[in-house]
N, C-alpha and C positions, 0 to 999 in steps of 0.2 A: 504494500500500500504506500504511494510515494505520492496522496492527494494532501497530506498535511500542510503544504502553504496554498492550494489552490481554494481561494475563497467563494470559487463557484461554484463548487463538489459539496453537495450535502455531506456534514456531517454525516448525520442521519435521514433514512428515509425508509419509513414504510409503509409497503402499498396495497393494498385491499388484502391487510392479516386477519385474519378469523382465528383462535384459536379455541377448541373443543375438548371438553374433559367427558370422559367415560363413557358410556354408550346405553341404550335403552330407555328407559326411566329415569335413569343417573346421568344422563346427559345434560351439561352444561356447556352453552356457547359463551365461555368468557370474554370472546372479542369477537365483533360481526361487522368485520371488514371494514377497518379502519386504513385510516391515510394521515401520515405525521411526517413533517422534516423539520430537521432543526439544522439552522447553520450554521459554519463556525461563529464563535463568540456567544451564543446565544446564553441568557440565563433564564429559565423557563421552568413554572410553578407545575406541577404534575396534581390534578386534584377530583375528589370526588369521592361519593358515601363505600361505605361498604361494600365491595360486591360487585362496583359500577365496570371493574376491568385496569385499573390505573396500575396495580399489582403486579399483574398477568404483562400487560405492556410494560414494565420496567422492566421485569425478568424477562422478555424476549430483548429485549435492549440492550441487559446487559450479559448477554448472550447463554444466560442460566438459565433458561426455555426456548423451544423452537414453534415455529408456529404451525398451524395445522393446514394453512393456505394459505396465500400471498408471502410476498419476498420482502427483504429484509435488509439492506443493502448501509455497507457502514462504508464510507469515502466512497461511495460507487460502487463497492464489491458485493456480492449477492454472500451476505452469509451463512445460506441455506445450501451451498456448495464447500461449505466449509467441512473439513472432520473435525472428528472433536479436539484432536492435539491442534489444529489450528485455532477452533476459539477458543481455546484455552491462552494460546498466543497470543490473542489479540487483546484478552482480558488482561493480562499482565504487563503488554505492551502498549495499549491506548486507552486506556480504561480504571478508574480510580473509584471508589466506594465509599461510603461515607454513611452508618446506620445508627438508628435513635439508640440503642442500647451500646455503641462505643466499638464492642465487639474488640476489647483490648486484652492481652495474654496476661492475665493477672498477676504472676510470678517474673513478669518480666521487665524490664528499665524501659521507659519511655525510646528513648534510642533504640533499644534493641526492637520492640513492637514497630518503630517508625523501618529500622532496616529491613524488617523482614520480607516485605515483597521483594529488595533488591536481594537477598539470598534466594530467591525462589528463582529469578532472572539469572544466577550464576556470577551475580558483580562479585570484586575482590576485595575483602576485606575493607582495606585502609581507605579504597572509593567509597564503598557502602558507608561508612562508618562517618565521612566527611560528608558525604550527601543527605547522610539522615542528620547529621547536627546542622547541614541548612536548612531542611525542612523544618526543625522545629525554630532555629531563628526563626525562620519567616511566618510564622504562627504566634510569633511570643513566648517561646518556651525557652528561649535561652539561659541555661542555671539549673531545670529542670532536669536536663538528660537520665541521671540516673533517679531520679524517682522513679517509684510502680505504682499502676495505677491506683492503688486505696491510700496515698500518698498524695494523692491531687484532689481538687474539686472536680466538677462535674463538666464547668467548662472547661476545666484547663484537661481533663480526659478526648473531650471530642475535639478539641485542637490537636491531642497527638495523635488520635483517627485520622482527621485532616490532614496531620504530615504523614503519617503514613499513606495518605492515598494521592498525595499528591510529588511524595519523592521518585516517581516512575516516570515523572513527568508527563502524564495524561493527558492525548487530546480530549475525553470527555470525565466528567466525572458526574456520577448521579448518588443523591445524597436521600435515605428514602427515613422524612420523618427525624433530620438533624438535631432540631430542637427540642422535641418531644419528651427530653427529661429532665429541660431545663426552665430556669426560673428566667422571668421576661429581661430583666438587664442582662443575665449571660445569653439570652437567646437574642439580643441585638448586639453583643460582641462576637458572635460564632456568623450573624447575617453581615456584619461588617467584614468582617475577614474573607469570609463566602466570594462578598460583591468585591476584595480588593484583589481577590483571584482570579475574578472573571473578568474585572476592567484594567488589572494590570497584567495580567501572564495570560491573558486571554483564552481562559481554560472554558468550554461551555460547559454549563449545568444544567444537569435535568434534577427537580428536588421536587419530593413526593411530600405534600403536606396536608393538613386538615384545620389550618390553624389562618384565616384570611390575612390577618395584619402579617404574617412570614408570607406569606404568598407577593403581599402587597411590596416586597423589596425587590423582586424581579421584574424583566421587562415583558413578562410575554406568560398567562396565566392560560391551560390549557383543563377543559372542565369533561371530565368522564361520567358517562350515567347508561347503565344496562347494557354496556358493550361497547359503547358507541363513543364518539366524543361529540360533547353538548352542546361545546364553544370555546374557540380556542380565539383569544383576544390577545391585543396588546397592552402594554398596561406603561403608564409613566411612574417608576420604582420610587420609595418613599429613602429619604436618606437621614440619617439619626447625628447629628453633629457632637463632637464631644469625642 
């Protein structure tokens, strides 16, 4: 994939996805032919009730499901031609993560949690080890390194989720429910950090929320309901001084 500076290649696109759970009676149409692109830069609210499919479409996004019909196409590439050792590749190599429950190794030093994708990537040592202590500079954790997580607050845990997913240097990162267990001032220091990713290192985000005012800091709010999407708007993002 060699579309990463070409600004006219969808990040993402997908085009008339259905995806179908079980069969008979048990049959569920999680998504009924939907159409989404997001391009580069883009910072984009992911939203909707229970049920509605918003779920089902991140995890084909982020290449943790396949779809039942219609294609899938990340820089252009049909990821429905992919095997599995390649989107596994691709998850590692373009692809960053970011979950309401932190999803940090308990036992282990902020540093080491933040290295760990680049261990999986086969980086050496002393690089790993220099790239996860800028990752966590650039989050604010600097001094932090060897704490473990029950060592930290809440937000200073999902900023070392943040470097951790963001020391791979990710064309996309999808953040499902970031806030979600945190309290409103630290959930406007994790949305500032968010938006100085996305308008400084021009990282796009896709961020799955249920929470309007976290919605309200991106540019582009996409609404899910019974499959389908609702409305997918633009939005002029709120910004918090201080």
């Amino acid at each position: 994939m060699n579309a990463r500076s070409r600004p006219d290649v969808p990040v993402i696109q997908l085009e008339r996805v259905r995806k179908v759970y079980g069969e008979g009676e048990g049959r569920v149409e999680a998504l009924k032919g939907i159409d989404l692109r997001l391009d580069p830069g883009e910072f984009v609210a992911v939203m909707g009730p229970s049920g509605s499919g918003k779920s089902t479409c991140m995890n084909i996004l982020g290449t943790l499901d396949t779809p039942t019909t219609g294609v899938y196409r990340f820089l252009g590439v049909p990821v429905g031609t992919m095997s599995a050792d390649q989107r596994a590749l691709l998850r590692r190599t373009y692809l960053g993560f970011v979950f309401q429950g932190f999803n940090l190794l308990s036992r282990t030093t902020a540093l080491e949690n933040v290295e760990l994708p680049l261990v999986y990537r086969g980086v050496p040592k002393a690089e790993r080890r220099e790239r996860a202590r800028r990752a966590l500079r650039e989050v604010g954790l600097e001094g932090r390194e060897r704490h473990v997580p029950n060592q930290l607050s809440g937000g200073q845990q999902q900023r070392v989720a943040i470097a951790r997913a963001i020391v791979s240097q990710p064309q996309v990162l999808f953040a499902d429910e970031p806030t979600g267990n945190l309290d409103t001032a630290t959930s406007i220091e994790i949305m500032k950090l968010l938006t100085r990713l996305n308008e400084e290192r021009g990282i796009t985000i896709a961020m799955v929320t249920h929470e309007p005012d976290i919605a309200e800091w991106t540019r582009r709010i996409v609404r899910f309901r019974d499959g389908r999407i609702e409305s997918d708007e633009s939005n002029e993002p709120v910004r918090h001084t201080g």
